[in-house]
C-alpha positions in Angstrom: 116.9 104.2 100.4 115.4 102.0 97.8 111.8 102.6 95.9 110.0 100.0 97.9 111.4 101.2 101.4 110.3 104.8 100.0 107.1 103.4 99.3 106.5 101.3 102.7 107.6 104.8 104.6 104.4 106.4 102.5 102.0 103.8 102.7 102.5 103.2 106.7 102.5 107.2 106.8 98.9 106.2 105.4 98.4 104.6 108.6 95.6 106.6 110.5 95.4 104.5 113.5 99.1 105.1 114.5 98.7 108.6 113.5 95.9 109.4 115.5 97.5 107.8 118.6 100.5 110.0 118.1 103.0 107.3 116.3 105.7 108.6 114.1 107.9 106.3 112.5 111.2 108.1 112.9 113.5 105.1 110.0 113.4 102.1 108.5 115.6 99.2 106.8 115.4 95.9 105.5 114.3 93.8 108.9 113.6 96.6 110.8 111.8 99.8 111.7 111.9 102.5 114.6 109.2 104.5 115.7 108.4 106.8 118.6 105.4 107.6 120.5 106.0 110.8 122.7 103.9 110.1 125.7 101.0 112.7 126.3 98.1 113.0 128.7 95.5 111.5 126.3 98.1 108.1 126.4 97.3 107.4 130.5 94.7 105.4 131.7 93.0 105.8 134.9 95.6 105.2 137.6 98.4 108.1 135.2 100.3 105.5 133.9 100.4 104.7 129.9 97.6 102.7 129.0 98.4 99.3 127.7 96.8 99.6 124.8 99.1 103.0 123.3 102.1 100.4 124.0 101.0 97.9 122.3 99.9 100.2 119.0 103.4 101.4 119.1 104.6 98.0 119.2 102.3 96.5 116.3 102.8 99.8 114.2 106.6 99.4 114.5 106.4 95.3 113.7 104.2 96.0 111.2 106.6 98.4 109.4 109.9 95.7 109.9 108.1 92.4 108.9 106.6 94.1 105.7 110.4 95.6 104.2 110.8 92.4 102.2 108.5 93.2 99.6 105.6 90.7 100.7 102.7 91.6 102.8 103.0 90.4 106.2 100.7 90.7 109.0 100.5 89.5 112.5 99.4 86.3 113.6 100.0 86.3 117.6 101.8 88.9 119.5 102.8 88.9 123.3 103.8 91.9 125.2 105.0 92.2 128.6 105.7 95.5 130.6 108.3 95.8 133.4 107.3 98.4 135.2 104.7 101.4 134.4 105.3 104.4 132.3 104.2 107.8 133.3 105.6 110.2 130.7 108.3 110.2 127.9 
């Protein structure tokens, strides 16, 4: 892996947010990045399904990670997410 992936992978290591909600970004390349978030009890909202908002940080750390591999900064203007159906564990 090149220097500045090496140095993307530490500085969104960095990221306490993702960290603290569990993230861990599992590989990344030039236009991409996969993550995981391991679905605990702390993740469900009131009716024990996965609360929107752990999804979405998953999804935002993830983009993050992929639109910044260039070499530039990049940051989100507008993201959409919809869910399918609900998520209980995994």
């Amino acid at each position: 892996m090149n220097e500045h992936l090496e140095e993307l992978r530490r500085c969104f290591q960095r990221d306490r947010f993702a960290a603290t909600s569990g993230i861990e970004l599992l590989d990344l390349g030039v236009g991409w990045a996969k993550a995981r978030l391991q679905v605990e009890d702390r993740h469900l909202n009131g009716v024990d399904i996965v609360q929107g908002g752990a999804i979405f940080t998953l999804a935002d750390f993830t983009f993050a990670v992929a639109c910044n591999t260039s070499g530039r900064v990049a940051v989100a203007v507008q993201m959409n997410l919809s869910c399918l159906k609900p998520t209980r564990s995994g």
